[in-house]
Residue frames as qw, qx, qy, qz and C-alpha x, y, z in Angstrom:
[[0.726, 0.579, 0.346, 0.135, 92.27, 140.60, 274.96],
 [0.347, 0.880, -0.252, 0.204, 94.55, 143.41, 274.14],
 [0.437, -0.684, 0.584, 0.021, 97.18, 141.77, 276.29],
 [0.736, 0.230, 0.627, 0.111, 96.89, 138.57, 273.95],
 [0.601, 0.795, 0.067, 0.047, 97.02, 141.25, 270.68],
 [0.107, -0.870, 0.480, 0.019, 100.51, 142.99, 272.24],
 [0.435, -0.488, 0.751, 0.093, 101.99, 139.08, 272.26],
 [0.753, 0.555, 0.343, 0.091, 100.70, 138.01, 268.92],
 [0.297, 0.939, -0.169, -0.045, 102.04, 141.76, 267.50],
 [0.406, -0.671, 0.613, 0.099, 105.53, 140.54, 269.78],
 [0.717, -0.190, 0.663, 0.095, 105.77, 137.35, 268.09],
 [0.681, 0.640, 0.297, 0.194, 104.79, 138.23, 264.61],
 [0.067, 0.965, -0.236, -0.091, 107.53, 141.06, 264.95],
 [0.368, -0.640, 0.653, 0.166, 110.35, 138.29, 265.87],
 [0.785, 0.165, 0.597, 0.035, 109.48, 136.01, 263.25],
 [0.355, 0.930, 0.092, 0.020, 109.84, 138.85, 260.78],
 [0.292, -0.914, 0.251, 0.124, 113.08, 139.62, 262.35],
 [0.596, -0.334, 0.701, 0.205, 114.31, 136.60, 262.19],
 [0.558, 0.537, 0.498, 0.389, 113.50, 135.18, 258.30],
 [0.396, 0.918, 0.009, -0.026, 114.53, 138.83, 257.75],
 [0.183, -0.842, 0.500, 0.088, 118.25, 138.19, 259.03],
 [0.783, 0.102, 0.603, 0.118, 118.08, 134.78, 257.42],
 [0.625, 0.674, 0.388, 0.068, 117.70, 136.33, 254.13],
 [0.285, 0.947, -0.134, -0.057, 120.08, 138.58, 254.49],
 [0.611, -0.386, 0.660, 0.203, 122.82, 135.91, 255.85],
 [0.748, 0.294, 0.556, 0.213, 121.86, 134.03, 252.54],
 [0.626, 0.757, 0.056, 0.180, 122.07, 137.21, 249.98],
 [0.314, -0.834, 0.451, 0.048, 125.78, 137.89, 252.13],
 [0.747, -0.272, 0.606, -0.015, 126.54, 134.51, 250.99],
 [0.647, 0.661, 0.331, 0.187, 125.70, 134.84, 247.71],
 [0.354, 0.933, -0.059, 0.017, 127.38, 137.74, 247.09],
 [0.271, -0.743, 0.601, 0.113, 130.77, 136.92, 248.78],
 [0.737, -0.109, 0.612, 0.265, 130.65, 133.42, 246.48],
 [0.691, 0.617, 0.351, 0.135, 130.35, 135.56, 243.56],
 [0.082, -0.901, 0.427, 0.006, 133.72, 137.41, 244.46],
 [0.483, -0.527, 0.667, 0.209, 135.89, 133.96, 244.52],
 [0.427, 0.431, -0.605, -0.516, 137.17, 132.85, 240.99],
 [0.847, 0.183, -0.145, -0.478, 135.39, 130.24, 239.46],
 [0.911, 0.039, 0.399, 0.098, 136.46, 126.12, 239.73],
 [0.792, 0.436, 0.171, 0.391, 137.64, 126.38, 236.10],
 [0.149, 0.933, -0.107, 0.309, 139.48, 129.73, 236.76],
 [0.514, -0.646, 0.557, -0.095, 141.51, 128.36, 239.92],
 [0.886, 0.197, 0.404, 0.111, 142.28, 125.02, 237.48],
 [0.783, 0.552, 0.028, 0.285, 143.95, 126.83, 235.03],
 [0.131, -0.908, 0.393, 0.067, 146.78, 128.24, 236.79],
 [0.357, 0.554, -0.742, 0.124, 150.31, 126.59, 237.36],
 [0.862, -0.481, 0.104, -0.126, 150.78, 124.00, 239.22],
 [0.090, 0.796, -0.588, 0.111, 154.57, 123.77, 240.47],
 [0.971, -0.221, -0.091, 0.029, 156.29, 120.19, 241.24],
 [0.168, -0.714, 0.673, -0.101, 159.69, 119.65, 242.97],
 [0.863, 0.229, -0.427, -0.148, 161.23, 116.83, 240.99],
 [0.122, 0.600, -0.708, 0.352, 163.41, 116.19, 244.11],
 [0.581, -0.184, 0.552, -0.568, 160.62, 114.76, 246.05],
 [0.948, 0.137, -0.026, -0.286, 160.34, 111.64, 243.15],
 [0.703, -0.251, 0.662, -0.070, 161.66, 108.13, 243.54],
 [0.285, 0.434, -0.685, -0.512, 163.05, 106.52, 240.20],
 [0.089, -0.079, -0.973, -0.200, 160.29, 104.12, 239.14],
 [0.052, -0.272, -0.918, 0.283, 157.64, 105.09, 240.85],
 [0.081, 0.455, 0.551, 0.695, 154.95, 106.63, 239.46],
 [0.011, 0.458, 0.422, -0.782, 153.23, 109.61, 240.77],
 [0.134, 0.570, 0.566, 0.580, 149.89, 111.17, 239.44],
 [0.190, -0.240, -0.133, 0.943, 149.73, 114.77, 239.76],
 [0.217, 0.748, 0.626, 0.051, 146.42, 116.84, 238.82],
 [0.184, -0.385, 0.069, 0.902, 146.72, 120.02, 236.65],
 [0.577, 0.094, -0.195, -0.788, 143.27, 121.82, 234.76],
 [0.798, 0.047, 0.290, -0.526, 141.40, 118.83, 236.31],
 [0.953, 0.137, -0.052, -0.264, 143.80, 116.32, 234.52],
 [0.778, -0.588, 0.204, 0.089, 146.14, 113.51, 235.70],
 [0.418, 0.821, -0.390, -0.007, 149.36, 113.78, 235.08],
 [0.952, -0.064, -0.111, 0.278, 152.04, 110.81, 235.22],
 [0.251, 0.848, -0.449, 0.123, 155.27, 111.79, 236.25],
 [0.958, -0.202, -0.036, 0.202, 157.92, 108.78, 236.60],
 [0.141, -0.860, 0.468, 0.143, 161.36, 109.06, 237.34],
 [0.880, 0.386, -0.276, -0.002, 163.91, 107.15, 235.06],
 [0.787, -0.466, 0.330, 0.234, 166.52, 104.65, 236.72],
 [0.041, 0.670, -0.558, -0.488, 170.24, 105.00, 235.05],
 [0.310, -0.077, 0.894, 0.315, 169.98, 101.85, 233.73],
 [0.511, 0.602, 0.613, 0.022, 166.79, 102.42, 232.05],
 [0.190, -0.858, 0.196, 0.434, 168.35, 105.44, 230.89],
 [0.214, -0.622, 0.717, 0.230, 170.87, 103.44, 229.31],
 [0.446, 0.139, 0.855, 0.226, 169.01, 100.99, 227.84],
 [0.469, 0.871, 0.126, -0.077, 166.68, 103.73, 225.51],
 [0.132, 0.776, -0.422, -0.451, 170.29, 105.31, 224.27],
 [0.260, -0.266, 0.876, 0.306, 171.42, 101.78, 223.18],
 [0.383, 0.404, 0.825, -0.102, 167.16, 100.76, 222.21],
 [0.131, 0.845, 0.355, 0.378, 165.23, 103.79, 220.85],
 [0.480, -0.175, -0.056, 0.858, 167.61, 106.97, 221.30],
 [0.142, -0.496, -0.349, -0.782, 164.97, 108.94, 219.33],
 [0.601, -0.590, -0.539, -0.011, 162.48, 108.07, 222.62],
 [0.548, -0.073, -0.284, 0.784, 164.91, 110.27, 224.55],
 [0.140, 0.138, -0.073, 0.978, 163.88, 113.09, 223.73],
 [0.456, -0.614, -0.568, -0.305, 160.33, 112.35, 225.07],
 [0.505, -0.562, -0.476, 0.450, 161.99, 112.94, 228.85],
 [0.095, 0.936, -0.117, 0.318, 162.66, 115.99, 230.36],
 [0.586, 0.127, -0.373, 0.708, 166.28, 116.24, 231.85],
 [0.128, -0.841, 0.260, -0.457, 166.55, 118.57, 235.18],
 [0.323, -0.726, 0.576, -0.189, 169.84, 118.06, 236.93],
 [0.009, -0.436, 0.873, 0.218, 170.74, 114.79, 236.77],
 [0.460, 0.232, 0.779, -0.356, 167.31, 113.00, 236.69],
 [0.073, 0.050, -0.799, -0.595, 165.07, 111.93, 233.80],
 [0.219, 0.087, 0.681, -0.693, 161.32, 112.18, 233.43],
 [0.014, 0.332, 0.762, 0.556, 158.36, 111.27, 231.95],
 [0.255, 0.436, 0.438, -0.743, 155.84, 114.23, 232.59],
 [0.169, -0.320, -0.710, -0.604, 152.59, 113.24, 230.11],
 [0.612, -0.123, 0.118, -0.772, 148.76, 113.79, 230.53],
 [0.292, -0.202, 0.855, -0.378, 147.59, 110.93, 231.95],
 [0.726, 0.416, 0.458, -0.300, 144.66, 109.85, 229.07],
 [0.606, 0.250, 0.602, 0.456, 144.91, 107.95, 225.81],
 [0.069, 0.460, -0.169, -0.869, 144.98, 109.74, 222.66],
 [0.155, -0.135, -0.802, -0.561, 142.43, 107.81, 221.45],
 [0.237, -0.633, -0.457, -0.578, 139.55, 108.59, 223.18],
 [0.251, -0.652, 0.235, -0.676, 140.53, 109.74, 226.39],
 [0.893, -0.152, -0.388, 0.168, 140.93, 106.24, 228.70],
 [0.209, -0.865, 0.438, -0.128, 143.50, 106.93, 231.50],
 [0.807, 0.239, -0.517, 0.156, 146.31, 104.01, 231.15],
 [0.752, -0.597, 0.277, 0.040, 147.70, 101.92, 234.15],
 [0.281, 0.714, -0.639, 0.058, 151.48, 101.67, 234.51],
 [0.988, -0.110, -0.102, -0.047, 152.74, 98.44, 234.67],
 [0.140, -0.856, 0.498, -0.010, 155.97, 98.63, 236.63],
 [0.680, -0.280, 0.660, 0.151, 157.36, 94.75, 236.11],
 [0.652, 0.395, 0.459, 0.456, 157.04, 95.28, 231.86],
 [0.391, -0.423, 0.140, 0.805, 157.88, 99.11, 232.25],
 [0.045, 0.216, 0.557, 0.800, 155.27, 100.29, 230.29],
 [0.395, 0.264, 0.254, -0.843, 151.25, 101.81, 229.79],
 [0.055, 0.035, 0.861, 0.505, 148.53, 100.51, 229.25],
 [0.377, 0.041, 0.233, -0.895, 145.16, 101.47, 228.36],
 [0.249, 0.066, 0.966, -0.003, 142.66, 98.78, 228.66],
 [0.537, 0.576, 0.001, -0.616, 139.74, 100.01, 226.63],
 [0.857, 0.479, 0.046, -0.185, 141.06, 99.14, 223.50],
 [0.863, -0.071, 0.076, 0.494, 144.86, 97.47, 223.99],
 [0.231, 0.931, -0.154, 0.238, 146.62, 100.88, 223.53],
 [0.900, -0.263, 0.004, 0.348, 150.17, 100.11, 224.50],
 [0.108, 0.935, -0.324, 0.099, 152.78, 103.21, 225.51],
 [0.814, -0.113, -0.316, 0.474, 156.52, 102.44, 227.08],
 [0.557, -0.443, -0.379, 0.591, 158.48, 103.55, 229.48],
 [0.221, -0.252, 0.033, 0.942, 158.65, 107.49, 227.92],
 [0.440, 0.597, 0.237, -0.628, 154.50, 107.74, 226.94],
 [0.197, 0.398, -0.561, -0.699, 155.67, 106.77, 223.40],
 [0.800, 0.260, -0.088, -0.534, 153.02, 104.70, 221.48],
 [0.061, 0.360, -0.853, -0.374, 153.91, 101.48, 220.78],
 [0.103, 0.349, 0.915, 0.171, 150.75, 99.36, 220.01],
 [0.400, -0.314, -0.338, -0.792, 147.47, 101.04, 218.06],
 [0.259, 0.820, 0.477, 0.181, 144.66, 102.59, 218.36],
 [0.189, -0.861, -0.057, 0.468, 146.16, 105.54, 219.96],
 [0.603, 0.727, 0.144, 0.294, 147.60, 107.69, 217.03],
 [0.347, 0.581, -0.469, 0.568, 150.58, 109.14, 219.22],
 [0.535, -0.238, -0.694, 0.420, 151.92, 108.86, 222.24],
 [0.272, -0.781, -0.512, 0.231, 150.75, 111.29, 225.55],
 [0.282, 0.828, 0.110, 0.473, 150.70, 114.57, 225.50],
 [0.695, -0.199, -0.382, 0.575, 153.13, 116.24, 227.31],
 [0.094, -0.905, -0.391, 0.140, 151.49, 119.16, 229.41],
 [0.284, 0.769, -0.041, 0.572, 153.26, 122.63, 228.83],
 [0.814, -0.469, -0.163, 0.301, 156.29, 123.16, 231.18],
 [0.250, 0.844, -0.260, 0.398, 158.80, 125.53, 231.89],
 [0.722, -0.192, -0.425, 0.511, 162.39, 124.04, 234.33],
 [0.246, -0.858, 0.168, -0.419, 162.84, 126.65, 237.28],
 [0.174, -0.574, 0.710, -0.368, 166.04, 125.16, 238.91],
 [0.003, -0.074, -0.997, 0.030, 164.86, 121.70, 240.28],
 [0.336, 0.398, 0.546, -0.657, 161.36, 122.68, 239.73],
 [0.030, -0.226, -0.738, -0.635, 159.35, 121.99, 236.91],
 [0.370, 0.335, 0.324, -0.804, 155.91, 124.41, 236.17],
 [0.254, 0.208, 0.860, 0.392, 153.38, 123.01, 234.64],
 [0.128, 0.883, 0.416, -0.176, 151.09, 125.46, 232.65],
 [0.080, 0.857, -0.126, -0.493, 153.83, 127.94, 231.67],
 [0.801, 0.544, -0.143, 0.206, 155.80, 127.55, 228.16],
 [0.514, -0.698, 0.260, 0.426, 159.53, 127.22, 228.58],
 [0.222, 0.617, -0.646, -0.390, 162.42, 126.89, 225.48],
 [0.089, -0.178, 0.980, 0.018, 162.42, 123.05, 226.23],
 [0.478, 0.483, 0.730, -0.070, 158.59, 122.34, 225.47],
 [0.326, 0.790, -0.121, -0.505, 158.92, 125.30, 222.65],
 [0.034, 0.492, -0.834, -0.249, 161.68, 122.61, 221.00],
 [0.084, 0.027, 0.974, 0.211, 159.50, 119.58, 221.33],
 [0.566, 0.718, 0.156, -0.373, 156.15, 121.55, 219.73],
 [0.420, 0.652, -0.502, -0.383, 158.77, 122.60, 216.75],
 [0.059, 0.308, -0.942, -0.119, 160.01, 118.64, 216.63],
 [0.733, -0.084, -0.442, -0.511, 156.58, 117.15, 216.71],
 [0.219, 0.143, -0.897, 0.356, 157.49, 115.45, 220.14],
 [0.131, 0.468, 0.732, -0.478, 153.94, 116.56, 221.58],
 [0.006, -0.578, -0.664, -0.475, 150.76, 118.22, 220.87],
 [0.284, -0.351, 0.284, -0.846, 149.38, 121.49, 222.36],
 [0.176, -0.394, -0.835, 0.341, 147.67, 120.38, 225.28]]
């Protein structure tokens, strides 16, 4: 009998041991996830693109604070047809080096919809409720009450940050080209 108590005592000692090194794995865990910055805290940084790496037409969606961003490169000839069409629409792109760009947030401004680009009519569209952009995000068919918003951006050489103010999105706040984002 007391040889039967010593291997009860033995086993109730490692079970202890163990669910005690469990617990302490788990409050190690805990504590080392409450040292790395939060989802929404890693979201709002920058988020750098190299405009070298796009293709003129072809749309690319980029993700900055959890929302998509369009960025298209413009062909000369489309280029060329806004200066002769809507010259005002220019000033929607951003210009580094010799390229042209449309860099918007990727959702309507009417209730938040994300529009598909339609590369053979060179425009957006958000099916919801017929919202209709063109080739530079610019409204052209209601509901939406302006065209996309174009995220806050600052040119670093061929590099374009998105998240920091520069002079060139300070110019199209003061001109009513966009909206704080």
């Amino acid at each position: 009998m007391a040889n039967n108590t010593k291997g009860r005592r033995d086993f109730m000692g490692m079970a202890l041991g163990g669910f005690t090194a469990l617990g302490g794995i788990g409050a190690l865990y805990a504590m080392k996830r409450t040292w790395d910055p939060l989802p929404s805290v890693k979201a709002a940084g920058f988020t750098t693109l190299n405009m070298d790496d796009y293709k003129e037409g072809e749309l690319v969606v980029e993700k900055w604070r959890g929302k998509p961003i369009f960025v298209l490169k413009q062909s000369a000839d489309t280029i060329k047809k806004l200066k002769a069409e809507k010259p005002d629409d220019l000033k929607r792109l951003i210009k580094i080096g010799d390229g042209h760009y449309t860099v918007c947030v990727g959702l309507c401004t009417h209730l938040g919809c994300i529009p598909g680009f339609r590369p053979e009519k060179q425009d957006f569209l958000c099916a919801c409720h017929g919202g209709l952009y063109d080739i530079t995000a610019e409204v052209t068919k209601a509901p939406p009450p302006r065209g996309l918003d174009i995220p806050p951006y600052k040119i670093d050489g061929t590099k374009l940050v998105l998240g920091e103010t520069g002079p060139e999105y300070e110019k199209m706040l003061a001109d009513g080209i966009t909206m704080p984002v």
